[in-house]
C-alpha positions in Angstrom: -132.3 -33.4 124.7 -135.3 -33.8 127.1 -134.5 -38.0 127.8 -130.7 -36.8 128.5 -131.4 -34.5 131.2 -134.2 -36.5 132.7 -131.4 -39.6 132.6 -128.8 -37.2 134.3 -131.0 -36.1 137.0 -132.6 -39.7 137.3 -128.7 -41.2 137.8 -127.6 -38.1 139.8 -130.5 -38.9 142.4 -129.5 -42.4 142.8 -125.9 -41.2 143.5 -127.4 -39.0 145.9 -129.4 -41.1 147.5 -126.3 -43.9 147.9 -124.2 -41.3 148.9 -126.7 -39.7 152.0 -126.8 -43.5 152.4 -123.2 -44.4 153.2 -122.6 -41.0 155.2 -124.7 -42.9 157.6 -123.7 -46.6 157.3 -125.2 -49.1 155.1 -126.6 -51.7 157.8 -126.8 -55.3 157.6 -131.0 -55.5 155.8 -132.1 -58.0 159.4 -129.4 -57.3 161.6 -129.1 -53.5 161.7 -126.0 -53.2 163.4 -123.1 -53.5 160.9 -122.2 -50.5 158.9 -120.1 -49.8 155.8 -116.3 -49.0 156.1 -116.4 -44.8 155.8 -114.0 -43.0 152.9 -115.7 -45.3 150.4 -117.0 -43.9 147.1 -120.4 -45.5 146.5 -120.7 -48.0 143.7 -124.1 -46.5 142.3 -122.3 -42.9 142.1 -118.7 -44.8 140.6 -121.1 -46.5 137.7 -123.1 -43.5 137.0 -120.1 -41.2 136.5 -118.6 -43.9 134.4 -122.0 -43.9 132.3 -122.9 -40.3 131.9 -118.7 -40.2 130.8 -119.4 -42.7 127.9 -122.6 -40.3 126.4 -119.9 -38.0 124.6 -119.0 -41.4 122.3 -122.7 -41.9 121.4 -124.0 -38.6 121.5 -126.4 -38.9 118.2 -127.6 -42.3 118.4 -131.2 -43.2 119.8 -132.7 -41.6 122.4 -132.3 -42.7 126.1 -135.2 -44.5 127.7 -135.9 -43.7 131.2 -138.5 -45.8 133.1 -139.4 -44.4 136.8 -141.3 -47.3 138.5 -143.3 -47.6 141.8 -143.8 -51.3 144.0 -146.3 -51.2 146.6 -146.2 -54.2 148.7 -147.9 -55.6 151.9 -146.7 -58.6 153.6 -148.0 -60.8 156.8 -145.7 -63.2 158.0 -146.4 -65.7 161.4 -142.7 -65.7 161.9 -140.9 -62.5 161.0 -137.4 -63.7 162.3 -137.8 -67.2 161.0 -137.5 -68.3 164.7 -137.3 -72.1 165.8 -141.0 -73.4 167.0 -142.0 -71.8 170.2 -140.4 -68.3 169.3 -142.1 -67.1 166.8 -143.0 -63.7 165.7 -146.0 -62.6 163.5 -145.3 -59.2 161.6 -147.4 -57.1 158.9 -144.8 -55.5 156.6 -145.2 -52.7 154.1 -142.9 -51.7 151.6 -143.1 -48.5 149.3 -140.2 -49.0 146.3 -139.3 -46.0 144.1 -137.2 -47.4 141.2 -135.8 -46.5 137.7 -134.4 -47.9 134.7 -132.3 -46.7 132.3 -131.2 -48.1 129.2 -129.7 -47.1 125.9 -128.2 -49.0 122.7 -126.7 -47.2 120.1 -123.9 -48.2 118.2 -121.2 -47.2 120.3 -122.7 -47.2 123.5 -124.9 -49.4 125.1 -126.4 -49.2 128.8 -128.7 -50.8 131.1 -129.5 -49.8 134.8 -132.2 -50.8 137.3 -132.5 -48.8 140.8 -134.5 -49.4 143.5 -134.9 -47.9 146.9 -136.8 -50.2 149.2 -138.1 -49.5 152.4 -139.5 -51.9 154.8 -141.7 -50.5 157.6 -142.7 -53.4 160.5 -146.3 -52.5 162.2 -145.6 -54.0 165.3 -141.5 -53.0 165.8 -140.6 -50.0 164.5 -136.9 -50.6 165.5 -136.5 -52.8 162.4 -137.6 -50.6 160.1 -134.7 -50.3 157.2 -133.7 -49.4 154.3 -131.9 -50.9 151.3 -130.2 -49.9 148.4 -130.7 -52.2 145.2 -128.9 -51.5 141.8 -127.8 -53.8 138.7 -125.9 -51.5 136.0 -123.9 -52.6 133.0 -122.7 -50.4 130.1 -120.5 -51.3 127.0 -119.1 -48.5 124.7 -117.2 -48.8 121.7 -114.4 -46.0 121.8 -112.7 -46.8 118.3 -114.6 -48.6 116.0 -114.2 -52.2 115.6 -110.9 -52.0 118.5 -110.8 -50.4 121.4 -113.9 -51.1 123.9 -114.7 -50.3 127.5 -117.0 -52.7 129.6 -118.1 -51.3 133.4 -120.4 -52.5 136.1 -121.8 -52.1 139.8 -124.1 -53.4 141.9 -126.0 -53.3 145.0 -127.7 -56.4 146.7 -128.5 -57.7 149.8 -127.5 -62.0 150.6 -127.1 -64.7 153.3 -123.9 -64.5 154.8 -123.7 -68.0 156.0 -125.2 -71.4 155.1 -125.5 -72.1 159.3 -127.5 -69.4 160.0 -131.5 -69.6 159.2 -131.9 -69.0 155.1 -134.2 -66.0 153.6 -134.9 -64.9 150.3 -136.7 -62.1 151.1 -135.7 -58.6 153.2 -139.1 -59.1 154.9 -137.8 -61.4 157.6 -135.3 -60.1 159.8 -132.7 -63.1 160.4 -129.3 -61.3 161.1 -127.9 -63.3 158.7 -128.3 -60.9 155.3 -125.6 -58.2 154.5 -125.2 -55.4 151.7 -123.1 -56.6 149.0 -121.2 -53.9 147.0 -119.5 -54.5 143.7 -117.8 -52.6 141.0 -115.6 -53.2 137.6 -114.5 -51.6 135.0 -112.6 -53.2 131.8 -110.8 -51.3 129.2 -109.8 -53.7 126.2 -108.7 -54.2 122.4 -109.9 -56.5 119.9 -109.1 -56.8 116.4 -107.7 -59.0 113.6 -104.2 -59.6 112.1 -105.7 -60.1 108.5 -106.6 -63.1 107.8 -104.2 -64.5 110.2 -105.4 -64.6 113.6 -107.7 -62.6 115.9 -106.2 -60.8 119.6 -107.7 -59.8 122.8 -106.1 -57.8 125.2 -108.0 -56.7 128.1 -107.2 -55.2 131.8 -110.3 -55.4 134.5 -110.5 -53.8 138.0 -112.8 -55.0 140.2 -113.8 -53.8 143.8 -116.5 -56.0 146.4 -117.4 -55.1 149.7 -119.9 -56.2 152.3 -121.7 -55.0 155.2 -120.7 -58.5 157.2 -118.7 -58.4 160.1 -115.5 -60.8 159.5 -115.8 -60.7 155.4 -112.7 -59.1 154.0 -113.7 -56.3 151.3 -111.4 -56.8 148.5 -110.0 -55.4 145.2 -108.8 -57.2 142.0 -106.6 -56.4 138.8 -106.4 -58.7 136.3 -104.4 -58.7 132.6 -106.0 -61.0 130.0 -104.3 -61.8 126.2 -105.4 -64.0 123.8 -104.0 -64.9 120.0 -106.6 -67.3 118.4 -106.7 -68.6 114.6 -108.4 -66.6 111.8 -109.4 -67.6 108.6 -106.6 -69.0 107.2 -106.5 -72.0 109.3 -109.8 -74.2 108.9 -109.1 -77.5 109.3 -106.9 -77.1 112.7 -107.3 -74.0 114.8 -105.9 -72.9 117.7 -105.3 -70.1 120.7 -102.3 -69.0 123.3 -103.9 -67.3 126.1 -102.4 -65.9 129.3 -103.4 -64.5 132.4 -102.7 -62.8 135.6 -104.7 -61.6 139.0 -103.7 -59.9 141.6 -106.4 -59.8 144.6 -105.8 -57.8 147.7 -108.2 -58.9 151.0 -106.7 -56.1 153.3 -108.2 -58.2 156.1 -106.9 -61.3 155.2 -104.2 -63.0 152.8 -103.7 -61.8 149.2 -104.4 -63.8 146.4 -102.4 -64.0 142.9 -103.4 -66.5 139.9 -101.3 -66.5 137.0 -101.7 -69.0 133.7 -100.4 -69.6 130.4 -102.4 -72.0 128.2 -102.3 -73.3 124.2 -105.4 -75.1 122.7 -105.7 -77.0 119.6 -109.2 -77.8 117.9 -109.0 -79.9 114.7 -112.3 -80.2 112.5 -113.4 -83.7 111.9 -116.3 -82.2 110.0 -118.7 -79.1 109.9 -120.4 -80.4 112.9 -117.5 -82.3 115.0 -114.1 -81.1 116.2 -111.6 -82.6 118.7 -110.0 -80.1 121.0 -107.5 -80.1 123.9 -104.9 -77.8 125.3 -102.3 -77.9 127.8 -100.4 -75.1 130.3 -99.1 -73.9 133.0 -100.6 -72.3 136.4 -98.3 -70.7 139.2 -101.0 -69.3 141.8 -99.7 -67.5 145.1 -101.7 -68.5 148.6 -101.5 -70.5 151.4 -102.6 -73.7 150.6 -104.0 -76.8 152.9 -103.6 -79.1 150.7 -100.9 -82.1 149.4 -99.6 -80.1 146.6 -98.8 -76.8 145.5 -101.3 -74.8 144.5 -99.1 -74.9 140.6 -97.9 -77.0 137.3 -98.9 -78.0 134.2 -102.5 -78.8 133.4 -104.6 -80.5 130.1 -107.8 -81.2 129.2 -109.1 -82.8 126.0 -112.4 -83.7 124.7 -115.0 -82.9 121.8 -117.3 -80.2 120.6 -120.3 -81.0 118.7 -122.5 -78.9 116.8 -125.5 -79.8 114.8 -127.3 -77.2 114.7 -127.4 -73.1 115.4 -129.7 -74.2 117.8 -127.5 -77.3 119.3 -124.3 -77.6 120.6 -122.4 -80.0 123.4 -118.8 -79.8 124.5 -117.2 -81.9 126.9 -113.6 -82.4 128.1 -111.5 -84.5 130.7 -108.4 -83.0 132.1 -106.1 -83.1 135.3 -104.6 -80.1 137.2 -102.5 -80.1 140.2 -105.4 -80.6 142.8 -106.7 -83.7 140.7 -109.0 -84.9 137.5 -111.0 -81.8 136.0 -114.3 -81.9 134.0 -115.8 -79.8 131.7 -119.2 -80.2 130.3 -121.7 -77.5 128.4 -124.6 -78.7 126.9 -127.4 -75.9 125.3 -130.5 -76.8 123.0 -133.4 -74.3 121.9 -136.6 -74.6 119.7 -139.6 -72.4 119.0 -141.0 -73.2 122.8 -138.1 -75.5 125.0 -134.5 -74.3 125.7 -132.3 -77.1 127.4 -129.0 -75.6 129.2 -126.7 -78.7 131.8 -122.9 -77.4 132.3 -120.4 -78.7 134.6 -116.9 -77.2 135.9 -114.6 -77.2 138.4 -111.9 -74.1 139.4 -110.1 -72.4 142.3 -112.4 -69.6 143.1 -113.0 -66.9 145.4 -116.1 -65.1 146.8 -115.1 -62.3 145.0 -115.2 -63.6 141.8 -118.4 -65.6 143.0 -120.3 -61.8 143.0 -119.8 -61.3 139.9 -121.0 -64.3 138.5 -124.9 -65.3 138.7 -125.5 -68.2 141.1 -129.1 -69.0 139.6 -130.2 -68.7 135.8 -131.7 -66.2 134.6 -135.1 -66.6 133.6 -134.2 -64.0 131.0 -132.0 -65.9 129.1 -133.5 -69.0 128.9 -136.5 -67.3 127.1 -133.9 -65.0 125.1 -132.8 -68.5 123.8 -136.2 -69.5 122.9 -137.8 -66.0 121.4 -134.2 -65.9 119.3 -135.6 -67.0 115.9 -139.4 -65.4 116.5 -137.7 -62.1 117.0 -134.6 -61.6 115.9 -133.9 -57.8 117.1 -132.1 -58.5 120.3 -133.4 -55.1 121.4 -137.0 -55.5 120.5 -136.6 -59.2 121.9 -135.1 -57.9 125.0 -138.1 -55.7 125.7 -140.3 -58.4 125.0 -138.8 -60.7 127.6 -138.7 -58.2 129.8 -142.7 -57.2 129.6 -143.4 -60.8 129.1 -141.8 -61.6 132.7 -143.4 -58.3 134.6 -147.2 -59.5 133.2 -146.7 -62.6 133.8 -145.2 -62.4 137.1 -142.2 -64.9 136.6 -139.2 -64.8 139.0 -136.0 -63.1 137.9 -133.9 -66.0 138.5 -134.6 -70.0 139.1 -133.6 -71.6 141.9 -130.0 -72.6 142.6 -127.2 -73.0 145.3 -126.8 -70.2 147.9 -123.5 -68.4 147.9 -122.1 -67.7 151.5 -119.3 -65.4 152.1 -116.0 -66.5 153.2 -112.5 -64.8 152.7 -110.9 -68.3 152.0 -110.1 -70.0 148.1 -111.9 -72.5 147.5 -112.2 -75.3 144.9 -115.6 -75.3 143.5 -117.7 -78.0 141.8 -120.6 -77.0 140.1 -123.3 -79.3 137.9 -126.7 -77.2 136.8 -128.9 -77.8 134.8 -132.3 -76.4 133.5 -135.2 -76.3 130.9 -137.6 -73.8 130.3 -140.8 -74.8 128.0 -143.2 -72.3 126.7 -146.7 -72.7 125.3 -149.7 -71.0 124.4 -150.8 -70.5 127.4 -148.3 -72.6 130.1 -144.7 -71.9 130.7 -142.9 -74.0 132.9 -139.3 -73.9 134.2 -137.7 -76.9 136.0 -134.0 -76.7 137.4 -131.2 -78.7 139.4 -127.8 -78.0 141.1 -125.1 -79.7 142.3 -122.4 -77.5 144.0 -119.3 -78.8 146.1 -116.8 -76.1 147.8 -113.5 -77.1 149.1 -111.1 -74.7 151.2 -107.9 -74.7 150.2 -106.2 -72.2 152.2 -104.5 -72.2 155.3 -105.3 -70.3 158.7 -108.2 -69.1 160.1 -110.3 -66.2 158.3 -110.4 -62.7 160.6 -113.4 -61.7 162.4 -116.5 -63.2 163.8 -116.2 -67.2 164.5 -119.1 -68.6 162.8 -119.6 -66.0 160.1 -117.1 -67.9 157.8 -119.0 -71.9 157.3 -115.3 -73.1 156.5 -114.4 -72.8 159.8 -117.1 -75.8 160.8 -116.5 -77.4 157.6 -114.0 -77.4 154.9 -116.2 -79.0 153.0 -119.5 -78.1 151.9 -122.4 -80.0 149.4 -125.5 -78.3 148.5 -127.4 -79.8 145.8 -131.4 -79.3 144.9 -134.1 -79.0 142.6 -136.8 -76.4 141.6 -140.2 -76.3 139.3 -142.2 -73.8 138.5 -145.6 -73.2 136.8 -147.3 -70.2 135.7 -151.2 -70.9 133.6 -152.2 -67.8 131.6 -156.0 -68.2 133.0 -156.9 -64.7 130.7 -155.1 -62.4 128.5 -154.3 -60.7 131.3 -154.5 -63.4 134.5 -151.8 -65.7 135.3 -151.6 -68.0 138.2 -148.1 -69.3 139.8 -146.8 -72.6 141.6 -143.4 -72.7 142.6 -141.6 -75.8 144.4 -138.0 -76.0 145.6 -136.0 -77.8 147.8 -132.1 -77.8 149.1 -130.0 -79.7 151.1 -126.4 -78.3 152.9 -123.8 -81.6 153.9 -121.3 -79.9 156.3 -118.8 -82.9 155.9 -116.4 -82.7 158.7 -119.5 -82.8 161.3 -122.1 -84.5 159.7 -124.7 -81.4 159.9 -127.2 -81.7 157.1 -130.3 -78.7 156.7 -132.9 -79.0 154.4 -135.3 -76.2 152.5 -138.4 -76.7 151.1 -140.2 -73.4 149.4 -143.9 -73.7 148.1 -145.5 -70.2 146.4 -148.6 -69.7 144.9 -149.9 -66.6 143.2 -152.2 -64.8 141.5 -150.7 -62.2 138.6 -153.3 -59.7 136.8 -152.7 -56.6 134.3 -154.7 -53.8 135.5 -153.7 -51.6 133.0 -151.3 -50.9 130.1 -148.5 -50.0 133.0 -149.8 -51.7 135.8 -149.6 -55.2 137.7 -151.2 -56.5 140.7 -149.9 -60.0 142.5 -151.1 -62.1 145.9 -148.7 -64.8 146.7 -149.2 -67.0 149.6 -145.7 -69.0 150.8 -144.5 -71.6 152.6 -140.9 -71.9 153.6 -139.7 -75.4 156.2 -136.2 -76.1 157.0 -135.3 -79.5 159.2 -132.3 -80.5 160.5 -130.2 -83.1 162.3 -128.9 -80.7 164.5 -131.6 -79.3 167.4 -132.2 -75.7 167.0 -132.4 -75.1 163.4 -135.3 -75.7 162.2 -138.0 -73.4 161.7 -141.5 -72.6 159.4 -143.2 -69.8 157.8 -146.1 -68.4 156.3 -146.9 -65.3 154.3 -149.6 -64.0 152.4 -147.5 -60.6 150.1 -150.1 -58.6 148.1 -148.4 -56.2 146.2 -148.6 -53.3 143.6 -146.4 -52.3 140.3 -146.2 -49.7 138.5 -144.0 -48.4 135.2 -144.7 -44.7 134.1 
């Protein structure tokens, strides 16, 4: 009883807190002048309702955990705003970061939230002192068993708006070019089996994102998926009909709708081989740029391959109406490497961009290799999760920056990664290959410039990351991380490149506490006068867990 009220005062507070927060605008994290839309529920209070609604189906399984944490961090930059050479501004930055986590899995009901309040206080410049709401929530609860399910979601986060503006990674510097990014969904659905027959899938999601950026359309989504797939009884040749439909509505901007009906086949060659292909039908609603209508029939075929529990590779080659489609998704794991390369190519939005991660998570690549050592994915989980914090790995490995547009776009994406963990090194190494292509008509709303399609309507990014941590002690790691990044604005030639270099120091002071010094150097050149610019920082920071 005691962990369930401190959870629904700990939730409550952080729906309080994003509340007080919208009454008076969530501003841009660097520019501080672009505020929310008013009326808007906030996501943190939608999620927690949603969570604290699903206890009732869970009431007598385990305990709630409830982890209040504390960041202390000082930072001293020589150029605060990431200003060309010349203009530079040196800043000493202090942050003070009240957090909590909550998290729960029991057997109907399963949650997992992280909050954190930042606050960024500038020694020199008051008037950029901020604040910034930061929340990842998920929850899953099982309403009758083995059928009916409900998934939900929110977030809170702050990102680039635009690949042309100077790059950060951090809410230290104050670039103008960072916004708030707000999302929410929610996903009722059924699953079960027809016998031995065939299994089905019927689920609707609503989805909500909104930003803080001037010119970015917030938008909602509805979407109906169905799926029939093979059960048992078929073993040699299976196969799945599958149909979908989503409706998204930019209020600021054109609407979106993206409707398909597919059938795939997979025939088993042998226990480790199968041949696979399907073929359909797309009829998608906007205004399109290109030569054909953005519908008709599509295919792909190819092979999937699996050796292994630990092994598998699938690759296809198809065509759709905007041209020859690829598919690749390679994944290998052992006691100490995990190997993940995929490839694909769809019509997206930005949208549906926040709600899928941009970089891997470090997380999982180590969930991949810890699998057999610990099988519990709870206890495994927890593991990971302490392993990371003591060892002061990043969250997620380097990978191509989003940038927010109100535009469809075609998107081309190759990444790739491996993680390899010893006794006492652990090393992660990572590449990306991202093309996007508008393919809608018009010019977005708002701001010129805060859409990069409207230099561009094509833009390359591709790059490469590696990082090192040494366990020195049992409880001293070190750090090196390199990446680097290029953007090809194609229609003028405009090419910027990144280059990041941090090194750290990472020691366990106690059971439930961690001290860090990082020193970093970020350099971005380009063929274009006026945007380049260098930094250096020296963070020295503080965390706590109680």
């Amino acid at each position: 009883m005691r962990s369930r009220v401190q959870t629904i005062t700990a939730t409550g507070s952080m729906a309080v807190m994003a509340n007080n927060h919208d009454r008076r605008g969530m501003r841009a994290v660097s520019a501080h002048k672009h505020t929310a839309r008013p009326g808007r529920l906030t996501l943190a209070f939608s999620f927690c309702y949603t969570a604290l609604w699903l206890m009732s189906s869970d009431a007598g399984a385990a305990d709630w955990r409830v982890t209040p944490h504390l960041n202390l961090r000082e930072t001293y930059t020589d150029n605060v705003t990431l200003a060309p050479k010349g203009q530079e501004q040196s800043e000493l930055v202090t942050q003070i970061n009240p957090g909590v986590s909550v998290s729960k899995t029991g057997n109907r009901l399963k949650v997992n939230a992280t909050y954190t309040l930042q606050t960024l206080t500038y020694l020199r410049d008051s008037r950029r002192n901020n604040t910034n709401h930061q929340l990842s929530a998920n929850a899953n609860a099982e309403w009758v068993k083995d059928f009916f399910y409900t998934d939900a979601s929110a977030s809170i986060s702050q990102q680039n708006i635009s690949l042309l503006g100077v790059q950060s990674s951090d809410n230290v510097n104050v670039t103008g070019n960072r916004a708030d990014v707000r999302t929410y969904r929610i996903s009722p659905y059924i699953r079960s089996r027809l016998g031995n027959f065939a299994d089905y899938l019927v689920r609707y999601t609503h989805s909500a994102a909104s930003t803080s950026a001037a010119g970015v359309s917030d938008s909602q989504s509805d979407r109906i998926n169905a799926e029939l797939s093979s059960a048992r009884a078929f073993y040699k040749l299976g196969w799945t009909l599958a149909y979908s439909k989503q409706y998204i509505n930019n209020p600021d901007f054109q609407d979106y709708q993206f409707e398909k009906f597919s059938g795939e086949l997979r025939y088993l060659l042998s226990r480790k081989l199968s041949l696979v292909g399907s073929y359909g039908y797309e009829n998608n609603s906007y205004l399109s740029i290109g030569p054909n209508k953005p519908e008709g029939s599509f295919w792909n075929a190819g092979f999937a391959w699996t050796p292994s529990i630990r092994t598998k590779l699938e690759a296809r080659f198809g065509r759709r109406y905007f041209g020859d489609t690829y598919l690749l998704d390679y994944s290998q794991r052992s006691r100490r490497t995990a190997w993940n390369v995929s490839y694909n190519e769809d019509i997206t939005t930005t949208q549906s961009q926040f709600f899928i991660p941009v970089a891997i998570d470090t997380a999982s690549l180590l969930d991949s290799q810890f699998s057999s050592a610990i099988p519990d994915p709870l206890i495994r989980a927890q593991f990971i999760e302490d392993f990371i914090v003591q060892n002061g790995l990043p969250r997620t490995v380097a990978g191509s920056l989003n940038f927010l547009t109100n535009q469809a776009f075609l998107q081309k994406r190759l990444q790739a990664a491996v993680s390899l963990n010893g006794v006492r090194n652990t090393m992660v190494f990572s590449l990306f290959n991202v093309t996007r292509t508008s393919q809608t008509a018009g010019v977005p709303s708002g701001t010129p410039g805060s859409d990069d399609f409207l230099l561009s309507n094509e833009v390359k990014q591709y790059g490469a990351s590696a990082f090192w941590n040494l366990r020195l002690t049992p409880l001293t790691s070190s750090n090196l991380g390199v990446s680097y990044s290029r953007s090809e604005f194609g229609n003028t030639g405009r090419q910027d490149d990144l280059t990041s270099v941090r090194l750290g120091v990472h020691k366990q002071l106690a059971k439930k506490m961690n001290g860090s010094a990082d020193l970093r150097h970020i350099e971005s050149t380009s063929n274009q006068a006026g945007n380049e610019y260098k930094e250096n920082a020296v963070t020295v920071s503080l965390d706590m867990r109680f």
